[in-house]
C-alpha positions in Angstrom: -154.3 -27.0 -25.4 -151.8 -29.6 -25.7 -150.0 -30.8 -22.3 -146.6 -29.9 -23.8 -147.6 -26.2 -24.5 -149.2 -26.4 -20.8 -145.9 -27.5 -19.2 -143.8 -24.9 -21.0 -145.9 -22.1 -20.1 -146.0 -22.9 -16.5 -142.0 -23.3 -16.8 -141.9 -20.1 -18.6 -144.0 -18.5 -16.1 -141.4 -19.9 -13.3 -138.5 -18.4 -15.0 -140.3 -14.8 -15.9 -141.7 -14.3 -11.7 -137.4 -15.3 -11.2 -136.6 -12.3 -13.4 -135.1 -10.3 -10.0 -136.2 -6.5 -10.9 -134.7 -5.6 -7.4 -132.1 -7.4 -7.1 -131.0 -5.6 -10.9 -132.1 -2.5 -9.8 -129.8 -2.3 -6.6 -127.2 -3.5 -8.6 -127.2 -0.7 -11.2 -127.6 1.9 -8.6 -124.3 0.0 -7.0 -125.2 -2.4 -4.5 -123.8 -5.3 -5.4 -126.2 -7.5 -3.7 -128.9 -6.2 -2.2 -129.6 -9.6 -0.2 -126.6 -8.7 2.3 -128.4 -5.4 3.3 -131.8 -5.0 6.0 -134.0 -7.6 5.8 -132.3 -9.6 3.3 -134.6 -10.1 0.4 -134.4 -8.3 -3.5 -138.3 -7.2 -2.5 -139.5 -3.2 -3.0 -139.7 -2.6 0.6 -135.8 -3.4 1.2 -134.4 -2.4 -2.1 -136.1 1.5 -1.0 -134.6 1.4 2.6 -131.4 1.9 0.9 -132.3 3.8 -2.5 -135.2 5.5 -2.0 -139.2 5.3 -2.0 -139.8 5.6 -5.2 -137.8 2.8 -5.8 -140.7 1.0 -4.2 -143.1 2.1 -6.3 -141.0 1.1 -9.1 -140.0 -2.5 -8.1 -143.9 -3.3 -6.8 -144.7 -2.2 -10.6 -142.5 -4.2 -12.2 -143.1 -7.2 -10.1 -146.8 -7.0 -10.3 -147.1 -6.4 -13.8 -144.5 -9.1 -14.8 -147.1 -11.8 -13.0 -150.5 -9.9 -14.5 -148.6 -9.8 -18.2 -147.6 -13.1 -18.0 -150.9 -14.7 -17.2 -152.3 -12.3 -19.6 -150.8 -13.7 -22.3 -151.3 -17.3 -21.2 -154.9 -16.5 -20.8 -155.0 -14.6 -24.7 -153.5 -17.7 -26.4 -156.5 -19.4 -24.8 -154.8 -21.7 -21.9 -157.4 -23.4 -19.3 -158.3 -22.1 -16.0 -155.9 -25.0 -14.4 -153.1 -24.1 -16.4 -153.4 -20.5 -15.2 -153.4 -21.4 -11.7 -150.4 -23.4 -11.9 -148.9 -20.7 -14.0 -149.5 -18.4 -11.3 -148.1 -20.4 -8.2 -145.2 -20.6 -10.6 -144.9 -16.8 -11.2 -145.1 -16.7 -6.9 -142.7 -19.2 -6.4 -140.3 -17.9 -9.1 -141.0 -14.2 -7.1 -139.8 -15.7 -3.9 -137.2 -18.3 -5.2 -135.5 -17.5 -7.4 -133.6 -19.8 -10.4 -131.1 -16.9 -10.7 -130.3 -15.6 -7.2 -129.9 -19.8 -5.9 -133.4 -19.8 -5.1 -133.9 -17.3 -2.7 -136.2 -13.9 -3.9 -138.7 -11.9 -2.7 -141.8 -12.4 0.0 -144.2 -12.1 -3.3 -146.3 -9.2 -2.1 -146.0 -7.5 -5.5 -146.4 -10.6 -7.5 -149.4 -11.5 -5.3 -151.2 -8.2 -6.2 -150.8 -8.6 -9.9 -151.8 -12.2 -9.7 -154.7 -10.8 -8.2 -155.2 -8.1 -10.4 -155.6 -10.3 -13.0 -157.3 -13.3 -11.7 -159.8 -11.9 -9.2 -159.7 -8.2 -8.8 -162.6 -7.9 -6.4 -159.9 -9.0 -3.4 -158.4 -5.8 -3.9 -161.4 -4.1 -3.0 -160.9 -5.9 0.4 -157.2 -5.6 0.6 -155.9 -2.6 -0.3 -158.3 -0.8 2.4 -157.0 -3.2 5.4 -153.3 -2.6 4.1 -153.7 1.2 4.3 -155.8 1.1 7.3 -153.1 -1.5 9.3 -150.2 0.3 7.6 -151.4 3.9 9.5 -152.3 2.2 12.3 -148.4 0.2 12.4 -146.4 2.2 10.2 -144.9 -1.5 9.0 -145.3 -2.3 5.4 -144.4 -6.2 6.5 -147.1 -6.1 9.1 -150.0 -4.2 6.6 -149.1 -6.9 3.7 -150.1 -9.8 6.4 -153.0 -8.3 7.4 -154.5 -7.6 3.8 -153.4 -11.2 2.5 -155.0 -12.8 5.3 -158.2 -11.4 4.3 -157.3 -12.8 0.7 -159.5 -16.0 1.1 -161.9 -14.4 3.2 -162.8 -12.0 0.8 -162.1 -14.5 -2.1 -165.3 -17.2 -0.2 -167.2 -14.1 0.1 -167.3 -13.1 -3.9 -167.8 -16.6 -4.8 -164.8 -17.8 -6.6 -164.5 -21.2 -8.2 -162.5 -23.7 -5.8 -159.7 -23.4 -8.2 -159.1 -19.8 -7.2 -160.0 -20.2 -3.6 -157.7 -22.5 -3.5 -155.2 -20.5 -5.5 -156.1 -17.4 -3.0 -155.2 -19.0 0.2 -152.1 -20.5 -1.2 -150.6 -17.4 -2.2 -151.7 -15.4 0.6 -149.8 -18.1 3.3 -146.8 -18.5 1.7 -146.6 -15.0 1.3 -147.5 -14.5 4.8 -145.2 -17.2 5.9 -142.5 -15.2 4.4 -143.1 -12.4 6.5 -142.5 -14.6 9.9 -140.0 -12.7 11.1 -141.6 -9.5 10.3 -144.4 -10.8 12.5 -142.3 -12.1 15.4 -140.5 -8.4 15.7 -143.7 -6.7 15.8 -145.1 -9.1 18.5 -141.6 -8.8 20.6 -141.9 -5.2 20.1 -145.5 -5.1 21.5 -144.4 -7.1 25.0 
């Protein structure tokens, strides 16, 4: 595939993960900007504190299926392995930095889940079960989506991916879990 075409769809990538479904999606339902309410991100878990739970659902649908579409299509017009995974850190990175909100977005939970979905679906089989199991166990969504990321490479070593997608696995899964610092720092406070 020629390097042009490979540098536009990782740019194209960029700009469809910055598409902010819950930013929009607040907006129509009349907040104005969702990033001035709770924990100040467009993400599903905030955007439903204010408009409902199955607003959740709805956001972590349209985030993850914007990232497993998108690499979809890359992967159906027959783009290499390394173009995908820079295709997908730029689908992540345009999920949690947004061009159209001044580069600020979500903490890429979604996103991360249809990246996964698509690129190595096995890690789900590890994941979702931790994030249920943490999620009953702490009743915080933040806290459950740490727990079942940080198994992400574990899980990812243990299925035997190619070092590309390790690589890609662990990536994703700490800056996702970065995002979620303060998430993590509340819950610790709160267990002192």
């Amino acid at each position: 595939m020629n390097l042009f075409f490979s540098y536009f769809a990782i740019l194209c990538a960029y700009l469809i993960g910055s598409i902010p479904a819950g930013w929009l999606i607040a907006r129509a339902k009349g907040i104005q900007n969702i990033r001035e309410h709770g924990s100040g991100t467009i993400g599903a878990t905030n955007v439903a504190r204010f408009l409902g739970v199955h607003y959740f659902f709805l956001i972590f649908f349209i985030d993850a299926f914007k990232a497993f579409g998108a690499l979809w299509i890359l992967n159906k017009f027959g783009f290499s392995e390394k173009t995908l995974f820079f295709a997908a850190m730029a689908l992540l990175l345009g999920n949690t930095r947004s061009f159209f909100l001044q580069f600020t977005g979500g903490k890429g939970v979604a996103t991360t889940f249809g990246l996964f979905l698509f690129l190595f679906p096995q890690l789900l089989l590890v994941m979702l079960p931790i994030w249920l199991g943490v999620l009953a166990l702490t009743r915080n969504v933040g806290i459950a989506s740490s727990a079942a990321l940080f198994s992400a490479p574990f899980a990812a070593f243990f299925f035997g991916s190619s070092m590309l997608m390790l690589l890609f696995v662990a990536i994703a899964a700490q800056w996702s879990i970065f995002l979620h610092r303060e998430n993590l720092r509340a819950w610790l406070q709160k267990k002192q």
